[in-house]
Steps between C-alpha positions, in 0.01 A plus 500: 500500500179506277338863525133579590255560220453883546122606366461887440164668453358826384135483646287764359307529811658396852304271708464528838738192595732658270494838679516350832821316376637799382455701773659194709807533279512822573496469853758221533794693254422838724559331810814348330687822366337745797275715232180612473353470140197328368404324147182657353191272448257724414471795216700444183805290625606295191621140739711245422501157745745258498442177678680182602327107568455534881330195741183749487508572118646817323713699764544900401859568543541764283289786331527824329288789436473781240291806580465788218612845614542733246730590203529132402612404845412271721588403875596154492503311866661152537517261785667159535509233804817545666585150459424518135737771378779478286310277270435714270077541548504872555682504120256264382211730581687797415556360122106422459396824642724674258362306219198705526646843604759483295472860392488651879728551790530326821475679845626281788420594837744426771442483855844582710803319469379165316789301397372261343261782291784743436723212346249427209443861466898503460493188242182641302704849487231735663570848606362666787289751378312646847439426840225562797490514832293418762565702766339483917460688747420401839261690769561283749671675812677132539628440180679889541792622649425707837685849373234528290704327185396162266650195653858594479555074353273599267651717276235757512540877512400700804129593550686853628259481811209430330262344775221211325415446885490903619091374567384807211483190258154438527348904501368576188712745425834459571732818549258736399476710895676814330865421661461240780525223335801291322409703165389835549146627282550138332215251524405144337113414341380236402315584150182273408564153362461466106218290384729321270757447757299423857776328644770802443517754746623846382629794739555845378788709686347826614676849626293678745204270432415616165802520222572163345877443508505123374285140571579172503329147501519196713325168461499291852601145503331203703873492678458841705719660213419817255613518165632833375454633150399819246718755739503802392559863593316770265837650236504863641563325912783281400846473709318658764513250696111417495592159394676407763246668746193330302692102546544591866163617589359177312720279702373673807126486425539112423724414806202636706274268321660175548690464107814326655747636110491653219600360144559645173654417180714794314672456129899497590528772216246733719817660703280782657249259675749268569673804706142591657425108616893475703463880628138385673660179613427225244721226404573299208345123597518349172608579110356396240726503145406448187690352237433559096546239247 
């Protein structure tokens, strides 16, 4: 049987068919394999196409990108049409791109448990070198177990009787009543939105409404969902348990405005987080590896 003519390109500039193709390609192998991971278009992504003769002209069926990191290295993302693999594209692209990087390393990301993805990994003779997780928890008084626990099928810690529906979540100040409330002389503020960052929200943890203890950041979603990030808790009021009290109250104050979870992504060498997210209840909904070459 004859093979297709293959064409591969190295456009300095996507165009917006090409993106739209891309992002299709995308789409269809994450659907395939179950992941979530997208091909950059935009910034300083370095893409290779590779096209076959298709009733509508050139058909994308494979394509590779190259971002710069740091250090001489460089993420490199690849997809290829499920009905396509085991052609040999994805090492077609992968020569040409190293033609020009020749003198850098290549950081693979890798969504889950991709076959397909961790058996060229295996042939190319990549190494994991780190992993992240994105971790959720949910505020939802359906989506938890009635004791006052995660969904017990979920494998998520206990929220230890912490209540996102106790109806304090949408006060102010949460906690901060001197002793009646779930954490005593503790209370939650929102600080005023940075000019550079208008869509970040930042809350500062307070004890007895004036010393900061900690703050943290969340950015809402169009979804109903918060995104977590920069927690902290000031050095001299660590393994106090302030963390743990700061996650909570968030959870509580959001829960009594409508956010339905909340999401985060934590480094899988960051142990002590990683401890913090599973004590307050989050669980591990999807890993993210990375693979050097």
């Amino acid at each position: 049987m004859k093979k297709q003519p293959i064409s591969i390109t190295n456009p300095r500039e996507l165009s917006g068919s090409q993106k739209i193709q891309l992002r299709s390609l995308a789409a269809a192998c994450c659907a395939h394999d179950q992941i979530r991971l997208s091909f950059p278009t935009d910034g300083d992504a370095d893409c290779y196409l590779l096209t076959l003769p298709g009733a509508q002209g050139p058909a994308l069926v494979s394509a590779l990108a190259v971002v710069p990191l740091s250090g001489q290295t460089a993420e490199c993302t690849g997809f290829t049409l499920p009905e396509h693999r085991k052609n040999g594209y994805f090492f077609r692209l992968l020569g040409q791109a190293m033609e020009r990087w020749s003198e850098w390393d290549f950081l693979f990301p890798v969504s889950g448990q991709c076959g397909d993805t961790l058996a060229v990994l295996e042939h190319l003779g990549a190494e994991l070198d780190s992993q992240e997780f994105q971790m959720e928890l949910s505020l939802s008084e359906t989506d938890r177990d009635p004791h006052g626990g995660a969904d017990p099928h979920s494998g998520a810690a206990s929220h230890s009787g912490a209540d996102f529906h106790s109806g304090t979540g949408s006060r102010a100040e949460i906690g901060s009543d001197g002793g009646n409330g779930p954490f005593p002389g503790l209370s939650l503020t929102r600080s005023p939105s940075a000019r550079n960052q208008p869509d970040c929200e930042e809350y500062q943890l307070l004890l007895n409404g004036t010393k900061p203890l900690g703050l943290c950041q969340i950015t809402r979603t169009p979804s109903g969902k918060a995104c977590l990030h920069h927690v902290e808790i000031h050095s001299r009021y660590r393994k106090r348990g302030y963390g743990t009290a700061m996650i909570r109250l968030l959870g509580m104050r959001l829960a009594g405005e409508g956010v339905s979870h909340l999401f985060l992504h934590v480094s899988g060498s960051n142990r002590p987080a990683l401890a913090l997210y599973k004590k307050t209840g989050f669980r591990i909904t999807e890993t993210l590896s990375y693979y050097l070459y």
